[in-house]
N, C-alpha and C positions, 0 to 999 in steps of 0.2 A: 256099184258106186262109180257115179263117176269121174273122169282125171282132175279135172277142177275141183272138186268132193275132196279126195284123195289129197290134193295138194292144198287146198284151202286146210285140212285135218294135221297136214303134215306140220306146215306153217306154223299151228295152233301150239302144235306140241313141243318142235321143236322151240318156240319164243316161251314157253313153259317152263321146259327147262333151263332155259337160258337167264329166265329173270330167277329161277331156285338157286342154279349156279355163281349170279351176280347175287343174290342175298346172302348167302352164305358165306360167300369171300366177306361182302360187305360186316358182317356178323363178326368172324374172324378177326378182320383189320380192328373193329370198334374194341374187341377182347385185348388188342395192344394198342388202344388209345391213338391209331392211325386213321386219320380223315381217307377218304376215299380213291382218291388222286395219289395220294403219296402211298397209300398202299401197293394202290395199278406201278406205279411210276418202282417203288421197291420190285413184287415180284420181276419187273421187265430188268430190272439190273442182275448182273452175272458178271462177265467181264468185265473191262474199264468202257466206257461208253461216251460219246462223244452228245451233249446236250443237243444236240440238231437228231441224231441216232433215235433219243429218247425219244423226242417228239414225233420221228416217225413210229416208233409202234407203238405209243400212247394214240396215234391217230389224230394230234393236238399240231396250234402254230405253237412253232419252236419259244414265243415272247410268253404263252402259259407254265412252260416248263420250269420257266426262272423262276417262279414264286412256288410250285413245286418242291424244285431244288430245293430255295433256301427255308421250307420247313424243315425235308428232310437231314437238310446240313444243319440246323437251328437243333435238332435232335439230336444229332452226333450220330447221322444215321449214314451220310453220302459226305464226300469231302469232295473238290473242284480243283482238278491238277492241269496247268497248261500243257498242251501237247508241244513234244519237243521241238518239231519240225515248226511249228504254227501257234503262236504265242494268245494269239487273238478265240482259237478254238478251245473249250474247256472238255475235260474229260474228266467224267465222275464216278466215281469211284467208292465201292462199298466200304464203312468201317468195319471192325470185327463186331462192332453193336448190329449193324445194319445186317451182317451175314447173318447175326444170330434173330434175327427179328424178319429177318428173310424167309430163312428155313422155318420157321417156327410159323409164321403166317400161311409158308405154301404147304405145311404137314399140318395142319388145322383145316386147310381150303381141302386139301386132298382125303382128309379123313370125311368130311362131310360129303365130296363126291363120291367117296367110293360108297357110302349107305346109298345116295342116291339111284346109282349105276348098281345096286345088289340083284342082280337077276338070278334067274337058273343057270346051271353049270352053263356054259357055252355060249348063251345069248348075250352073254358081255364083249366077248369077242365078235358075235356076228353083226353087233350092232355100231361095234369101233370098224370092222370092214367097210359094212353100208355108208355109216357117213363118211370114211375114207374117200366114197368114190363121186361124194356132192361136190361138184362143181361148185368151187370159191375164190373168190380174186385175188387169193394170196398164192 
């Protein structure tokens, strides 16, 4: 086979998984009545986070995230706290709704990966190694 072969196969497989991975979350969010977006935009929340923060690891311009936000907040899912220093920056912040809709979307997402990723004993680790070592621009 050759390295073109090899990585044209790789390519295949790996976007394979990755559109399973994105159906499955997608599946999950629909099970709690969450649009797409505000699902992505929920798991990325954890700490208090600055709406300019969001928009960089949603991979969005920051003026998408405002309509975002305001489902999530419209849910009672995210609340908007000015930062102390900087009155103009907003920082959003999970409810105890949002934590519980949090956890419960990423332990549904995670259940459906881990059947995906069900290999033989060891080859789940040796496969988190290998892609460990793909070069990615993060």
């Amino acid at each position: 086979m050759s390295d073109d072969s090899v990585v044209a196969e790789l390519t295949e497989l790996v976007m394979r998984v990755a559109r399973r991975l994105q159906f499955d979350f997608h599946a999950a969010a629909a099970e709690l009545d969450l649009p797409p977006a505000q699902a992505l935009a929920l798991s990325e929340l954890g700490e208090s986070a600055p709406m300019r923060e969001l928009a960089v690891r949603l991979g969005c311009d920051a003026s998408n995230v405002t309509g975002i936000v305001d489902g999530l907040e419209r849910r009672g899912l995210v609340t908007r706290r000015p930062d102390p220093s900087d009155r103009r920056v907003k920082h959003l912040v999970l409810t105890e709704e949002g934590e519980r809709k949090r956890e419960t979307l990423r332990s549904r997402s995670h259940a459906k990966a881990a059947e995906l990723f069900e290999l033989p004993h060891g080859d789940d680790v040796r496969l988190r190694d290998l892609l460990a070592q793909v070069k990615t621009c993060r």
